[in-house]
C-alpha positions in Angstrom: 126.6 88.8 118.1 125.5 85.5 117.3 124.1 82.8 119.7 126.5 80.6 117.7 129.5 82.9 118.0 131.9 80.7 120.1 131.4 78.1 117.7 132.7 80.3 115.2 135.6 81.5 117.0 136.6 78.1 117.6 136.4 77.1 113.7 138.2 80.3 112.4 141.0 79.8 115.0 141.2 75.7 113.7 141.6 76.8 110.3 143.8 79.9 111.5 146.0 77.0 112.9 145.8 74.8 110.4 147.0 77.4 107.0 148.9 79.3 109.3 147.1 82.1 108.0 145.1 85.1 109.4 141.8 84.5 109.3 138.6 86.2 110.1 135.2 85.2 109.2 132.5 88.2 108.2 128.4 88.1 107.6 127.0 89.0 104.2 126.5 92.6 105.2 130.5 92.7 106.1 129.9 92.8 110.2 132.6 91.2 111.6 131.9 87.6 113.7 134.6 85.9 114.5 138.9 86.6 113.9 142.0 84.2 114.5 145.3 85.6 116.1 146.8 87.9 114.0 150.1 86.1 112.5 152.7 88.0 109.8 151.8 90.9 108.0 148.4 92.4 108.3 146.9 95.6 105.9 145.1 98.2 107.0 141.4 97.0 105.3 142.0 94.2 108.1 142.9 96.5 110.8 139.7 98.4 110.7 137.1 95.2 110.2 138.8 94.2 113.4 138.6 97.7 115.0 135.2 98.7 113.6 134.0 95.1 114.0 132.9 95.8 110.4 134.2 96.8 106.6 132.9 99.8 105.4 131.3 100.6 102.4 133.9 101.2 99.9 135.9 98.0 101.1 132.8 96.2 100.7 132.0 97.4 97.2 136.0 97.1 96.2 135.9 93.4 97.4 132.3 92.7 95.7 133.9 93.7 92.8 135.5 90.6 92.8 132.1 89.0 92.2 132.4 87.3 95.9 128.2 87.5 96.3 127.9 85.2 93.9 130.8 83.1 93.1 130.6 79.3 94.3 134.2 78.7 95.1 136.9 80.4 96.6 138.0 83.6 95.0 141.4 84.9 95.1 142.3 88.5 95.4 145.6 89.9 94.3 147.8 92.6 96.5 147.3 96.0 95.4 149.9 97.9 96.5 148.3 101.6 95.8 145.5 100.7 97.9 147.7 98.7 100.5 145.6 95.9 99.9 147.3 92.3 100.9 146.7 89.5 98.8 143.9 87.5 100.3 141.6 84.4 99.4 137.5 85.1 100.0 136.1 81.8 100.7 132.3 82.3 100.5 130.0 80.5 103.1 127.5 78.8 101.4 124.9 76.5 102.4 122.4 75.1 100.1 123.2 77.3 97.6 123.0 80.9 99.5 125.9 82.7 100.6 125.8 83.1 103.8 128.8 85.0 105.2 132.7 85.1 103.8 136.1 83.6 105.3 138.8 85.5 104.9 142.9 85.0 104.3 145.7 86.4 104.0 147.6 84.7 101.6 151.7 85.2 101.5 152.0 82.8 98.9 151.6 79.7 100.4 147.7 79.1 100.5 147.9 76.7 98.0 144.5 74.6 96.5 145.9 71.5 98.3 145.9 73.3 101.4 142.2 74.9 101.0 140.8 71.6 100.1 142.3 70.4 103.6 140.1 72.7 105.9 137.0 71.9 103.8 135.1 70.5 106.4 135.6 73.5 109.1 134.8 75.7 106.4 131.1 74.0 105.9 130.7 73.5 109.7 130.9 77.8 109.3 128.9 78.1 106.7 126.2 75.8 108.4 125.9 77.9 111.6 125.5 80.5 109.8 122.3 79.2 108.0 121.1 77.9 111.5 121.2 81.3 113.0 119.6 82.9 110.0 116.7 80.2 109.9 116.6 81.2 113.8 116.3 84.6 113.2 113.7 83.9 110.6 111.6 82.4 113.3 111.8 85.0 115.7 111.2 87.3 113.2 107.9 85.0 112.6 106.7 86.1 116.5 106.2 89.6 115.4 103.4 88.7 113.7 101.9 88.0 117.0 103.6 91.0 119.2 101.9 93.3 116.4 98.5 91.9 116.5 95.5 93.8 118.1 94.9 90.4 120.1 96.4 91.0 123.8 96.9 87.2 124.3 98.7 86.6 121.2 101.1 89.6 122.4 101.5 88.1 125.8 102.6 85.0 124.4 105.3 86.7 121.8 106.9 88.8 124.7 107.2 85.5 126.3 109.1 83.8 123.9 111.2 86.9 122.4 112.2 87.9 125.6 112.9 91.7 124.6 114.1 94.8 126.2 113.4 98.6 125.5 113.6 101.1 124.0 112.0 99.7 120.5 110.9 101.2 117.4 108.6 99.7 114.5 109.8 100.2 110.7 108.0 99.5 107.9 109.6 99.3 104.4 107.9 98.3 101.1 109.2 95.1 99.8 110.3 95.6 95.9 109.3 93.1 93.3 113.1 92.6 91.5 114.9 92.4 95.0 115.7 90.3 97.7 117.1 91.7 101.0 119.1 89.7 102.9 117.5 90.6 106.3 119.3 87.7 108.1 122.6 90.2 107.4 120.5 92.6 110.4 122.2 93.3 113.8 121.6 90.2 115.9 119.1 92.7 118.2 116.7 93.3 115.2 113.6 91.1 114.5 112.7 91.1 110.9 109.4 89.6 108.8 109.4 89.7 105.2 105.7 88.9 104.6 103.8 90.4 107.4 99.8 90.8 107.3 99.1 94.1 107.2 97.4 95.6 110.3 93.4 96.2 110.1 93.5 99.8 111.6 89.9 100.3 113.6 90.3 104.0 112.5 90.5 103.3 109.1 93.6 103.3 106.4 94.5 104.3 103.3 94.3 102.0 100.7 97.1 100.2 100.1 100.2 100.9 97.6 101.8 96.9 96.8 102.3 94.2 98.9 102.3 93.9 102.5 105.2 95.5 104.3 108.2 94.2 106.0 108.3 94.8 109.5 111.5 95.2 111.5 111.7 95.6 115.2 114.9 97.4 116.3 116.8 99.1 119.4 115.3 102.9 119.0 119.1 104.3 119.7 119.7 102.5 115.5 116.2 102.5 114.3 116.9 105.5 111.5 119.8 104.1 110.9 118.4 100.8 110.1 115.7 102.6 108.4 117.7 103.4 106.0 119.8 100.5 105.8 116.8 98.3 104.8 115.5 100.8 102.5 118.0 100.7 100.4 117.8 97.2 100.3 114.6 97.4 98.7 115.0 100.5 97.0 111.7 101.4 98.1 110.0 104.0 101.1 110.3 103.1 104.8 108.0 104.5 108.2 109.6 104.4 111.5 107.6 104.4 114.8 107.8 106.2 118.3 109.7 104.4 120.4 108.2 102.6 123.1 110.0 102.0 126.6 108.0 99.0 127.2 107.9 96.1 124.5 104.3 95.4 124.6 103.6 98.3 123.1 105.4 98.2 120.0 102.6 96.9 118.1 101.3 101.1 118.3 104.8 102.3 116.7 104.0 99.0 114.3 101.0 100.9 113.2 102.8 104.9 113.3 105.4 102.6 111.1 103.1 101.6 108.9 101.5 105.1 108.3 104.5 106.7 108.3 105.6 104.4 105.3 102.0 105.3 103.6 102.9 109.2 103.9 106.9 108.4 102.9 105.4 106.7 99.4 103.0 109.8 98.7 104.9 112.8 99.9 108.1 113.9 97.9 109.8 116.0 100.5 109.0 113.4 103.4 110.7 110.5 101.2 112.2 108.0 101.0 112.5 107.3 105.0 109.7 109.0 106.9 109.2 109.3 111.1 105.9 109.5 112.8 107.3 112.0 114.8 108.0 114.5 112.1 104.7 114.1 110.0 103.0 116.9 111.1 99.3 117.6 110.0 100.1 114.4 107.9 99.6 112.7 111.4 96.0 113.3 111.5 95.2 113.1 107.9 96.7 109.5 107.4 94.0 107.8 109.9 90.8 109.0 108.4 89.0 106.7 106.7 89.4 106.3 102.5 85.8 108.1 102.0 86.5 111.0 105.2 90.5 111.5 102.9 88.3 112.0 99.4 85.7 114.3 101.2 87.9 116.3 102.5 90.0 116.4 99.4 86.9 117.2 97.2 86.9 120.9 99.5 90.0 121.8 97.4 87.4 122.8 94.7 89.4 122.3 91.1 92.9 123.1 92.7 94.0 119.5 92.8 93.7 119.3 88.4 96.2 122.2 88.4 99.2 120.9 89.9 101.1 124.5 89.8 98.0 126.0 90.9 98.0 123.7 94.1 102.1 124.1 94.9 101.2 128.0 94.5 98.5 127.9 97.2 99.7 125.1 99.7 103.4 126.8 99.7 101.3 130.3 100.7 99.5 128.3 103.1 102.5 126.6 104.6 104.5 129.9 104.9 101.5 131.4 106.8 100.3 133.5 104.3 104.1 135.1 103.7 103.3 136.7 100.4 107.5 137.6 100.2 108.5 134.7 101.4 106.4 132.5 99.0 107.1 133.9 95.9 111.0 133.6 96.6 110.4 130.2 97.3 108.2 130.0 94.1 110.9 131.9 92.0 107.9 134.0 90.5 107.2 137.7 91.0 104.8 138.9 94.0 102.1 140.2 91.1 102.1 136.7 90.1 101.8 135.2 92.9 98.6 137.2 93.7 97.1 136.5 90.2 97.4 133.0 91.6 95.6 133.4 94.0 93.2 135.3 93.3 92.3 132.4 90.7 93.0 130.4 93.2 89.9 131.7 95.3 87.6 131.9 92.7 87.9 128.3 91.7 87.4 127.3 95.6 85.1 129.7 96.3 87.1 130.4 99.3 88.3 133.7 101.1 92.1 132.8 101.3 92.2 135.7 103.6 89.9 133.9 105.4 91.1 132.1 108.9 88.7 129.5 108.6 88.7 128.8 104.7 92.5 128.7 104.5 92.4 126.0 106.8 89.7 124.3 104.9 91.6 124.7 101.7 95.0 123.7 103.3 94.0 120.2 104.4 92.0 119.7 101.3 95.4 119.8 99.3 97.5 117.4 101.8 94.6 115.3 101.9 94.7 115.5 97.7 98.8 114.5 98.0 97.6 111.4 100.0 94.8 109.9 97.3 
């Protein structure tokens, strides 16, 4: 919740009294912060914000539909019975020209535009604490810049200031060029930077695919959840970290994030959201240097040009040489899936019977996915 939440409460119940209306007052995202005493009539699209402590996504996208996001006054919403939806006004909280969070109200009838105008000035006061805690949170968000770094002084001095508690887990999500997240709309317990440096890795990294990443520090319990939350935001790919118990050591899942995210944009089957923990070989493969990926690539011999070719032999290789298994998975006949390979081996020059050379020949093609 909010720093600022009692001054919140204390607004929506003023204007509650005032309009002798129902009132309760929402974030961006639809998270409930703040309701008045329930008086007259209430729906059931009310009932749940107050029981869920937030809408859920159909209610949001009905009452969007309304153009609330971007609408600079009031907007009124007629009852729809089939629904059992009340008549209500949306009073967006802007500040500055960003919406910041709605006010809602039932309206029997009697909200007038008289009335409205008269609880203009609580309304603001809302709409300004809700830029003040989003400017806050931007400036938190700014410490992870130092909790990440490879500097331990400059991590001292964030866990000083921030003040956190474990479990925590890193993500890392590629910003998009057309869109603009509202990260301020993020759990009050997550840390967000839109525009942090990317890390210098001393093992080496790949090379990188955009702009920086945004990096979100969450409680591990919601991290995938998040993860996918804010990646849809963006529209983009997302890594998540190990958690870590201890908070000054996030800046290791910070760099598992980061990787992670690397693999997510490269890897079909491991997109769009991809965890550390499940990377498998991909683990390994991520941290070598940009010259040690290509090397290792090159030992996949002409595979990599013939992109059926290289599904053939790295779903053979996958299934542990399971010629039955493969070719059902392939949809081709066993006798094809031999001919394959037996091409296969000829352009490698490698015995894919071969304990040794399969291996070889395996890592060259995930190595080839990453470049």
């Amino acid at each position: 919740m909010y720093n600022n939440g009692g001054v919140l409460q204390e607004t929506v119940d003023e204007i509650a009294a005032r309009l002798g209306a129902s009132a309760t007052l929402e974030d961006r995202s639809f998270r409930l912060l703040a309701y008045a005493a329930q008086s007259g009539d209430i729906d059931t699209v009310r009932q749940e914000s107050i029981l869920r402590r937030r809408a859920s996504d159909e209610v949001r996208a009905y009452f969007e539909g309304y153009g609330i996001a971007t609408a600079r006054g009031r907007v009124r919403i007629p009852a729809d019975a089939e629904l059992g939806v009340l008549a209500r006004v949306c009073v967006p909280l802007r500040h500055q020209g960003v919406t910041y969070g709605y006010l809602w109200l039932l309206d029997d009838g009697t909200l007038s535009d008289e009335r409205l105008d008269s609880v203009a000035e609580p309304v603001a006061t809302a709409a300004t604490v809700l830029a003040q805690e989003a400017r806050r949170r931007q400036d938190l968000g700014a410490h992870l810049r130092e909790l990440f770094s490879s500097d331990a002084e400059e991590r001292s001095r964030a866990l000083s200031r921030l003040g956190l508690r474990g479990p925590l887990t890193a993500i890392a999500v590629r910003p998009s060029a057309d869109r603009v997240a509202a990260l301020w709309t993020l759990p009050r317990d997550v840390l967000a930077d839109p525009a942090l440096p990317d890390p210098a890795f001393p093992d080496g990294s790949l090379p990188e695919r955009g702009g920086p990443p945004v990096a979100v520090l969450a409680p591990a319990a919601h991290a995938w959840e998040l993860a996918g939350r804010i990646q849809a935001m963006y529209g983009t790919a997302a890594g998540v970290g190990d958690a870590r118990a201890e908070p000054g050591q996030t800046w290791r899942s910070w760099r598992e994030a980061v990787h992670a995210l690397r693999v997510a944009e490269r890897v079909p089957e491991l997109a769009p959201v991809a965890a550390w923990s499940d990377l498998g070989v991909y683990r390994t493969l991520v941290r070598l240097a940009p010259e040690s990926l290509r090397e290792l690539a090159a030992e996949s011999g002409g595979l990599a040009a013939d992109p059926e070719l290289a599904r053939t032999v790295e779903g053979y290789l996958d299934r542990a040489g399971h010629v039955q298994e493969t070719a059902a998975a392939l949809g081709v006949h066993r006798q094809t899936l031999y001919y394959r390979l037996g091409k296969a081996a000829r352009l490698t020059g490698r015995d894919l019977a071969d304990g040794e050379d399969r291996l070889v020949v395996h890592l060259a093609l995930k190595a080839a996915r990453l470049l």
